[in-house]
N, C-alpha and C positions, 0 to 999 in steps of 0.2 A: 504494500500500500504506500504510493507518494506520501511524501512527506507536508503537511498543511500548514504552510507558516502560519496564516491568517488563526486558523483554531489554538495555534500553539501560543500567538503573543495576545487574543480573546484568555486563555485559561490562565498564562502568567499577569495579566491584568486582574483578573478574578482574584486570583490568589494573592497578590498585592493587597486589590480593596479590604476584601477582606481580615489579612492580618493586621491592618493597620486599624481597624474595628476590633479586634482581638484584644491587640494591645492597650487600646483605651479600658477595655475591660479589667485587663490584666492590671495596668494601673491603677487604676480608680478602685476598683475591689478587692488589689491583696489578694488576688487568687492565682492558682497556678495556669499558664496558657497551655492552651491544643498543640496538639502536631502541625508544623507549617507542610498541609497538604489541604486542597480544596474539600474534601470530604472531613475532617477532623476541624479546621474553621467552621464549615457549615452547623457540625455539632454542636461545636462549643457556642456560634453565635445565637442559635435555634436554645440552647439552655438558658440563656443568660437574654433573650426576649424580655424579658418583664422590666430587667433592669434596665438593658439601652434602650428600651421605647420610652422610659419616665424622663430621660437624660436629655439635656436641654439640645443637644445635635440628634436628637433622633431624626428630625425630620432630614438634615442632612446626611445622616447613615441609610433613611427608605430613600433618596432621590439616588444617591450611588449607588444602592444593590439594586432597583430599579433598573438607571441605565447601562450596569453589567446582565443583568435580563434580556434587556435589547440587543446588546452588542452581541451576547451568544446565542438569542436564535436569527439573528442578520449569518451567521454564521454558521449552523443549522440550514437554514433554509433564507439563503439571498435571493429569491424572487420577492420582491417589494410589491406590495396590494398599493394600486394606485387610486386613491382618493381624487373623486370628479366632482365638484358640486354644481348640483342641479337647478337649486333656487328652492325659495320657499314652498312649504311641506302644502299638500295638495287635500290635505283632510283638512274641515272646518275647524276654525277657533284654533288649530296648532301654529306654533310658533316657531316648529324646526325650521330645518333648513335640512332638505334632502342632497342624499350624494348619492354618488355609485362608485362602488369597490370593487375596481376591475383588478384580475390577476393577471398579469401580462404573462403570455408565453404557456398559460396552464391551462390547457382547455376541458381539465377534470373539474376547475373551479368557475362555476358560471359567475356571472357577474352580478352584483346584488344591490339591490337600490333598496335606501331606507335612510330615514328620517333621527335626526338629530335629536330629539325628544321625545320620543314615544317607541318602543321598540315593537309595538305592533303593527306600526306606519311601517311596511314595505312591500315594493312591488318585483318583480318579475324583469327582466329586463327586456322580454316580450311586452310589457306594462307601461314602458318607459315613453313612448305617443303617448296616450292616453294622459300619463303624469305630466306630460312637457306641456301640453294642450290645455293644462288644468293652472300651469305656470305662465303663460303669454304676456301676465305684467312686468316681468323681468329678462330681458334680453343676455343673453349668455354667447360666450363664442368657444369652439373645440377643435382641439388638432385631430389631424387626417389620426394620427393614430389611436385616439379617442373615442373617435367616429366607428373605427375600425372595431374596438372592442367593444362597444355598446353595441352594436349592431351588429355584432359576429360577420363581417364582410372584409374582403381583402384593403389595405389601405391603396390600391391599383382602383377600384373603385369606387373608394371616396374619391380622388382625383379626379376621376373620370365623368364623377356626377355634379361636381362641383362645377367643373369645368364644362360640360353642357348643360347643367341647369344653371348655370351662370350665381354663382351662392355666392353672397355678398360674405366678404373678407375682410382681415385687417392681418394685418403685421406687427407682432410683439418681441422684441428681441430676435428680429430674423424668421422668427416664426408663423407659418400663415395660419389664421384661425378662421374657422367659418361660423355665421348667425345660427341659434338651436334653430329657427323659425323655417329656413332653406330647408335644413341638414333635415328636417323632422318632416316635412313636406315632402321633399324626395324621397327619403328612406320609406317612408308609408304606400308612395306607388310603387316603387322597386318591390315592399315585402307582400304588396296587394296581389301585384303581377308573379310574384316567385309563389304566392299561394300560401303565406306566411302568414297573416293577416286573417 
């Protein structure tokens, strides 16, 4: 098995964080410390809970083992869930703000649309006309590879529809973005005609 930097200087980071949480304990308690291995830290921090959650850095002891959390499963599993937001939440009287959490490259993981405040608000990303149509007061714009994954369609064809159904664009940083208003227009005759719909 190759050798994984990235996981190995992810565990010697861990194992840092951690000791140096260790030793605060070790300090402040007059007690004797763990083994410096990531499994005998984990122990000893996991017993001694009660005391560094009263302790006036707790909150800065859960922000660091938090973002050692992150950093090992970026590392785990580096495909990044891209976060799209849609506009405001399309149920009455709600105050969300709906997204869509697309998986790039994962086509085991469909793409899930749901709202910021109510975890019962979500649709379908077959759902997602309907929900955009529901949002009209808010003009939004998406890159062709956006496009691509909401709508399960080659990014060959968001170009292609863009570019004959003439979709109103802008340029951000280089990047060209199209209106939901086109993008939602067209995509609904394309999946009318493909029988999708």
């Amino acid at each position: 098995m190759p050798f994984n930097a990235t996981a190995a200087d992810a565990r010697s980071t861990i194992e840092d964080v951690l000791a140096s949480w260790a030793a605060l304990i070790v300090e402040e308690q007059g007690i004797q410390g763990p083994r410096r291995d990531v499994s005998g830290l984990v122990s000893f921090l996991a017993a001694n809970l009660p005391w560094l959650s009263e302790h006036p850095a707790a909150a800065e002891a859960a922000e660091e083992i938090a973002a050692l959390r992150r950093a090992a499963r970026q590392v785990i599993d580096p495909m990044r869930m891209r976060v799209i937001p849609l506009g405001p939440c399309a149920k009455d009287g709600c105050i969300g703000m709906v997204r869509a959490l697309v998986h790039p490259d994962r086509a085991s993981h469909r793409t899930e649309i749901r709202c910021s405040e109510d975890e019962q608000h979500r649709w379908s990303s077959e759902m997602w006309l309907q929900l955009a149509r529901a949002n009209t007061s808010t003009a939004h714009w998406y890159g062709a590879s956006e496009i691509a994954q909401l709508w399960q369609v080659s990014t060959g064809t968001v170009y292609r529809l863009a570019s004959q159904r003439k979709w109103r664009r802008i340029k951000i940083d280089g990047r060209a973005l199209y209106h939901h208003a086109d993008v939602h227009e067209s995509m609904c005759v394309t999946a009318t005609a493909m029988g999708q719909v």
